[in-house]
MIZA-715524 format. One line per 3 residues: number of its first residue (from 1); their letters; for each residue x, z negated, y of C-alpha. Coordinates in nm, 2 decimals, padded with zeros to 4 digits, m for minus. Layout:
<pts>
NUM	a	X Z Y ~ ...
</pts>
This chain:
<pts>
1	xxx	m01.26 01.05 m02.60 ~ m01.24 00.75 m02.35 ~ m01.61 00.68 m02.43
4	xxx	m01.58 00.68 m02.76 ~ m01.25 00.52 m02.83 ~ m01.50 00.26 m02.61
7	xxx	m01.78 00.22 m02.81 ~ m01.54 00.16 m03.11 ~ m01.36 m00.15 m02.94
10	xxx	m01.70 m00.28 m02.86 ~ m01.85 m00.26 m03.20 ~ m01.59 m00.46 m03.27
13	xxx	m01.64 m00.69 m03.06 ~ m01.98 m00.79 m03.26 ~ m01.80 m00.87 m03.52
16	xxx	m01.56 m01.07 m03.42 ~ m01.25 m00.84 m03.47 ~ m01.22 m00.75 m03.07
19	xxx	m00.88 m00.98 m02.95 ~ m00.63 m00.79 m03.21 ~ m00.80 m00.42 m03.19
22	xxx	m00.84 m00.43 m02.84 ~ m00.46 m00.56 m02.82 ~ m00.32 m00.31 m03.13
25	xxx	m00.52 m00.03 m02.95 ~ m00.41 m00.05 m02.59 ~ m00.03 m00.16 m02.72
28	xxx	m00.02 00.18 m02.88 ~ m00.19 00.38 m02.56 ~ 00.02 00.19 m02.30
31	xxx	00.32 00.35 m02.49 ~ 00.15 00.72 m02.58 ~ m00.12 00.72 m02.31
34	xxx	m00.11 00.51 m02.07 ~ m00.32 00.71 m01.82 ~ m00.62 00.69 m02.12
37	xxx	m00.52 00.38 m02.15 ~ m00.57 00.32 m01.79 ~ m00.92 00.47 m01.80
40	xxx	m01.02 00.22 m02.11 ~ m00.95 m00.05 m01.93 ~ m01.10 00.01 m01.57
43	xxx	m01.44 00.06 m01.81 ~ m01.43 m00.22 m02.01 ~ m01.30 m00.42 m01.70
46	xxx	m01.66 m00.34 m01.58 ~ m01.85 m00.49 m01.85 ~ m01.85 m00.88 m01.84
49	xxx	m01.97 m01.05 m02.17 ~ m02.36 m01.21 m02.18 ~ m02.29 m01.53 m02.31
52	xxx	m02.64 m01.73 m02.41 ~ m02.70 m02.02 m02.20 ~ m02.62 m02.33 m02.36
55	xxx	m02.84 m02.66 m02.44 ~ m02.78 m02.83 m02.15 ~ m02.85 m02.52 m01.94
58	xxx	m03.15 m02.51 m02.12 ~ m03.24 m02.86 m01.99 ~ m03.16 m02.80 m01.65
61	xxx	m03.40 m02.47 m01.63 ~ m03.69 m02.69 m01.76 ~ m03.79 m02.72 m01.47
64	xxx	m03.71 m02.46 m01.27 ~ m03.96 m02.18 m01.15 ~ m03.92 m01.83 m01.32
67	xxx	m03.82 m01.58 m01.03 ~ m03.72 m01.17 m01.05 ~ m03.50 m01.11 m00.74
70	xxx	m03.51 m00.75 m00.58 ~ m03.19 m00.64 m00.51 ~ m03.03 m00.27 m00.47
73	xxx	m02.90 m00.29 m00.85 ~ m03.24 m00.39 m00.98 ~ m03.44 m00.71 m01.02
76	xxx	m03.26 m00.98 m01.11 ~ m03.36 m01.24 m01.32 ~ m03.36 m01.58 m01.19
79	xxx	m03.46 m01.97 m01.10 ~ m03.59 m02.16 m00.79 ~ m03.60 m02.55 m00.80
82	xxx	m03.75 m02.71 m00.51 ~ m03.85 m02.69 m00.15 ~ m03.67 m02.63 00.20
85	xxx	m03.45 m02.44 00.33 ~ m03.31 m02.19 00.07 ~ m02.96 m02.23 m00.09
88	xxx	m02.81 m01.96 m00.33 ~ m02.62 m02.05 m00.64 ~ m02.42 m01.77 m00.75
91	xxx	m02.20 m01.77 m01.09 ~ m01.88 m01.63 m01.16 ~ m01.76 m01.32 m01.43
94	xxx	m01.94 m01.38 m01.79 ~ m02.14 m01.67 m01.61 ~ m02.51 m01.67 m01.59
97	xxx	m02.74 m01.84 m01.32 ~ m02.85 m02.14 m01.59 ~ m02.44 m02.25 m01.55
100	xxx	m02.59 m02.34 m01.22 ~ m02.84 m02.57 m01.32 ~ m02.72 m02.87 m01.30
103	xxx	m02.59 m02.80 m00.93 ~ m02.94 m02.67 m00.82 ~ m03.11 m02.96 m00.91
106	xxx	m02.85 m03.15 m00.72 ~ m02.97 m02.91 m00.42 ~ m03.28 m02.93 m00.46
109	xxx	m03.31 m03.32 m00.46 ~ m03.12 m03.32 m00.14 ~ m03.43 m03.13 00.05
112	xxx	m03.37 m02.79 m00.02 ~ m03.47 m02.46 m00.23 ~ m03.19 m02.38 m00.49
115	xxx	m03.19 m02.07 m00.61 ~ m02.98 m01.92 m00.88 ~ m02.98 m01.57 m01.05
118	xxx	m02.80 m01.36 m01.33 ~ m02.59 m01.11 m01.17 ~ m02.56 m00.75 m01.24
121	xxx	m02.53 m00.69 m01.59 ~ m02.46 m01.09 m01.66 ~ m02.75 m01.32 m01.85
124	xxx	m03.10 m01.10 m01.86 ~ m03.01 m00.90 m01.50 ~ m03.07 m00.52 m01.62
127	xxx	m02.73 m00.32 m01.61 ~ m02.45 m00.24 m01.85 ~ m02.10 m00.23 m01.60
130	xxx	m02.09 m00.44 m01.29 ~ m01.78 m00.50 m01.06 ~ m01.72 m00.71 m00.71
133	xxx	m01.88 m00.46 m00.51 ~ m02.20 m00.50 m00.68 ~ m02.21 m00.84 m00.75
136	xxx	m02.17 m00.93 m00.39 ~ m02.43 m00.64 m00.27 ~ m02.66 m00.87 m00.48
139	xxx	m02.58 m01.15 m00.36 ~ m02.64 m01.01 00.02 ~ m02.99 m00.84 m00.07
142	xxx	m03.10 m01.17 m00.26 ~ m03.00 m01.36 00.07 ~ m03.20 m01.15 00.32
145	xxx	m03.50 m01.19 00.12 ~ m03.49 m01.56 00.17 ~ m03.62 m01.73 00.46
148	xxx	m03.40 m02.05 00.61 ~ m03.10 m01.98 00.45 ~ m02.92 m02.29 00.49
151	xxx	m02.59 m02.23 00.26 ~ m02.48 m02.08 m00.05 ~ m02.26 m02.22 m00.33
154	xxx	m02.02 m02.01 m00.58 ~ m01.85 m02.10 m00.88 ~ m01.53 m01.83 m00.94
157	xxx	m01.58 m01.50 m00.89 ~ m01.88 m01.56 m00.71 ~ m01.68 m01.72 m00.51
160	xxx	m01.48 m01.48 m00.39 ~ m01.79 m01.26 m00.39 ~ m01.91 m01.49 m00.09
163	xxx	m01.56 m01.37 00.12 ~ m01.59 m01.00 00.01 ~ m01.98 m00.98 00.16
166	xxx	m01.93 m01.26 00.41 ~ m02.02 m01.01 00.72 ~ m02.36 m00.90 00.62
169	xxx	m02.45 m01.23 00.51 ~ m02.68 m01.44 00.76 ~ m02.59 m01.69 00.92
172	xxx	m02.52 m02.00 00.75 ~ m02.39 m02.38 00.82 ~ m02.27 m02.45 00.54
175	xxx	m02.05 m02.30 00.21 ~ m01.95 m02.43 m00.09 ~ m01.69 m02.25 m00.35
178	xxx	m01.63 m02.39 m00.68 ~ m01.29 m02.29 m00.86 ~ m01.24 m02.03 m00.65
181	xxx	m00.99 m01.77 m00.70 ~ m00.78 m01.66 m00.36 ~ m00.70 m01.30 m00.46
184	xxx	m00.87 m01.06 m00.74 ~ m00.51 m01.00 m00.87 ~ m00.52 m01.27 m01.09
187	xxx	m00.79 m01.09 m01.29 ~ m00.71 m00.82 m01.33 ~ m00.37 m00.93 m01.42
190	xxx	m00.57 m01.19 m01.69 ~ m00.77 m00.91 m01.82 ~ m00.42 m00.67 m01.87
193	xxx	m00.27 m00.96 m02.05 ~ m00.58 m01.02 m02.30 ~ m00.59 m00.68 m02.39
196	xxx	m00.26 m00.65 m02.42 ~ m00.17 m00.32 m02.21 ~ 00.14 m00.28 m01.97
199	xxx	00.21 m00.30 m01.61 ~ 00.19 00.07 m01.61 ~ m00.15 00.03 m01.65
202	xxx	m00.26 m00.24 m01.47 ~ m00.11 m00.02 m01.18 ~ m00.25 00.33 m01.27
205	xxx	m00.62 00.07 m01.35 ~ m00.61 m00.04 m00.97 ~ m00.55 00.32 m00.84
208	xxx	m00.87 00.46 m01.03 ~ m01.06 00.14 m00.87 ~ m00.92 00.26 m00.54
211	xxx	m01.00 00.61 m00.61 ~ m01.35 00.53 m00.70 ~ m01.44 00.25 m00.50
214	xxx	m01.21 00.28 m00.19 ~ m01.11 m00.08 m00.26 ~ m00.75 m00.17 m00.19
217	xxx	m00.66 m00.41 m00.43 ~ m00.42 m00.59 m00.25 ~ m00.65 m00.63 00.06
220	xxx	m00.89 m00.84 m00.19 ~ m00.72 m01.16 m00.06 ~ m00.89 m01.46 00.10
223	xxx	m00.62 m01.40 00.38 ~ m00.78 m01.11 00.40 ~ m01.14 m01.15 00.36
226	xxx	m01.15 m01.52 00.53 ~ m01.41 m01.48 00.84 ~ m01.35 m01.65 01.14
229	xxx	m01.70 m01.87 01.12 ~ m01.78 m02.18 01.23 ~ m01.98 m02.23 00.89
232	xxx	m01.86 m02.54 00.73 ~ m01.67 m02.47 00.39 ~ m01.63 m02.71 00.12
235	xxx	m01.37 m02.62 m00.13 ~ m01.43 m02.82 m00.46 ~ m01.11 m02.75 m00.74
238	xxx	m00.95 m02.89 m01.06 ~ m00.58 m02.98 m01.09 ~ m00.59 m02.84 m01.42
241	xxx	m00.78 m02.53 m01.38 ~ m00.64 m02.28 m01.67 ~ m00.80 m01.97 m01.51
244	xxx	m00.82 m02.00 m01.10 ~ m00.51 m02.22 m01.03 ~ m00.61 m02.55 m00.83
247	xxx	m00.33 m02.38 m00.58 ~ m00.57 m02.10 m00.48 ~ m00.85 m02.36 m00.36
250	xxx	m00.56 m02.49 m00.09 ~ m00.49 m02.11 m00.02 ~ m00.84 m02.09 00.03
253	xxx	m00.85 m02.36 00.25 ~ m00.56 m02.35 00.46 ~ m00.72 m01.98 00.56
256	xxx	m01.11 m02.05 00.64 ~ m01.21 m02.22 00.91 ~ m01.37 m02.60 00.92
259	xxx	m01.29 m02.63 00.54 ~ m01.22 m02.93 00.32 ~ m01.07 m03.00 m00.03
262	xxx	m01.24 m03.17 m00.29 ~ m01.03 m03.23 m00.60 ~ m01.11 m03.32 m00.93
265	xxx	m00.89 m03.41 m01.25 ~ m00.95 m03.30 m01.60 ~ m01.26 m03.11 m01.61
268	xxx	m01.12 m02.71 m01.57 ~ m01.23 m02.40 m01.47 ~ m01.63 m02.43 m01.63
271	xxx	m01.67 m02.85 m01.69 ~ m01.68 m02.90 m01.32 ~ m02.04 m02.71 m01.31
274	xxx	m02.17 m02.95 m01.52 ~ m02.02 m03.27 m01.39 ~ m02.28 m03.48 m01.19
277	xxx	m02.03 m03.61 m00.98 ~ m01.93 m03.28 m00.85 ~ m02.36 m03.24 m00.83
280	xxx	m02.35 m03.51 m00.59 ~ m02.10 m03.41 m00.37 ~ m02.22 m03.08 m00.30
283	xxx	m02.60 m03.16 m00.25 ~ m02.39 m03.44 00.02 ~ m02.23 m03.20 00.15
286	xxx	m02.50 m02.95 00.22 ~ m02.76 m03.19 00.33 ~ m02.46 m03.38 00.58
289	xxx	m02.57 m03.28 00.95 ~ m02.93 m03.05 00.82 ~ m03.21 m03.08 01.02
</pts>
């Protein structure tokens, strides 16, 4: 039933009726179902959209050279701009490695290799449901096929990707997160609230996740997942940033070690990845103190 009561809500989606089914449909089920409900959700909580890149990502993959990244999920489709020592660009949920762009070439002027990939499931990556666990494992497999790792920079969720996978990571002097969240609460709480389902089953969601996954939601903190490093972190976040508040990049750096706090005004949650000025100050900070 689960699967198809599924497949019916994402039909939808195509046609643009998603926001009230999905909403009608697991308002009902919270109230009659709620462990089904519970079930729908942890699926559909696994399948991020694929948004098409837009013009000015485009642009910014002119460029770039064509890669396919093995990884333990598949080969992921991706970008390389320049020479040096390598530095991975990794997007957050619904994102897709041309959101990058614009940062990589930043990167790449500065001396380096930047390259960026789709994710599990996200842009032209192979895969239908994807979570934390496996965009992070990507992450890791793409970084140990990459000589000289110098640093790695993540917008969002790939931000907090970086944390999750931080241990098996190699070493590296420098990090950059972009908007990142400090907890994956808040997602999981935005995605309950989109679809319109209860507490009940945000809670019974998390406990199949935990079930499944042996992840403990709560543990998914940056108190938590915060190495003690002596990689250099820089922390870039905007005041009015609708989806990771601009509180959770002080969280974030209040709790990692040698980080700093760039802020920015007015450009939100996805602007800032296409703001040069932001650009500029990462490919600074990266290339501050490299050999």
């Amino acid at each position: 039933m689960i699967e198809n009561v599924g497949k019916h809500l994402r039909k939808a989606a195509v046609h643009g009726q998603a926001p009230l089914l999905v909403r009608g449909t697991m308002g009902s089920l919270s109230r009659v179902a709620p462990g089904l409900a519970a079930r729908l959700a942890a699926d559909l909580f696994m399948r991020p959209a694929r948004v098409e890149p837009r013009a000015w990502e485009l642009k910014w993959i002119e460029d770039a050279q064509p890669v396919q990244l093995t990884t333990r999920h598949g080969d992921m489709s991706g970008w390389s701009w320049g020479e040096g020592p390598a530095v991975i660009l990794l997007h957050g949920w619904n994102g897709r490695g041309s959101q990058m762009g614009l940062l990589a070439r930043a990167v790449a002027g500065a001396g380096f290799r930047a390259v960026a990939f789709d994710g599990p499931a996200h842009g032209k990556s192979p895969g239908r449901r994807t979570n934390l666990i496996n965009h992070s494992a990507a992450l890791v497999d793409v970084a140990r096929e990459l000589p000289d790792m110098h640093g790695i920079v993540g917008h969002s969720f790939g931000a907090l990707a970086i944390s999750y996978r931080w241990a098996e990571l190699p070493s590296l002097p420098k990090a950059v997160m972009i908007s990142p969240p400090a907890e994956m609460r808040i997602y999981s709480r935005m995605f309950i609230d989109a679809i319109g389902a209860s507490d009940e089953v945000h809670d019974r969601m998390v406990a199949i996740y935990r079930k499944k996954f042996r992840v403990v939601w709560d543990d998914l903190t940056v108190e938590n997942l915060a190495p003690k490093s002596e990689t250099s972190l820089l922390v870039v976040h905007d005041r009015s940033d609708g989806q990771a508040p601009f509180s959770h990049g002080e969280r974030t750096c209040r709790t990692w070690p040698h980080a700093r706090l760039h802020a920015t005004d007015g450009l939100g949650h996805l602007r800032i990845l296409r703001d040069e000025e932001v650009a500029a100050v990462v490919a600074n900070f990266l290339a501050a103190d490299a050999d």
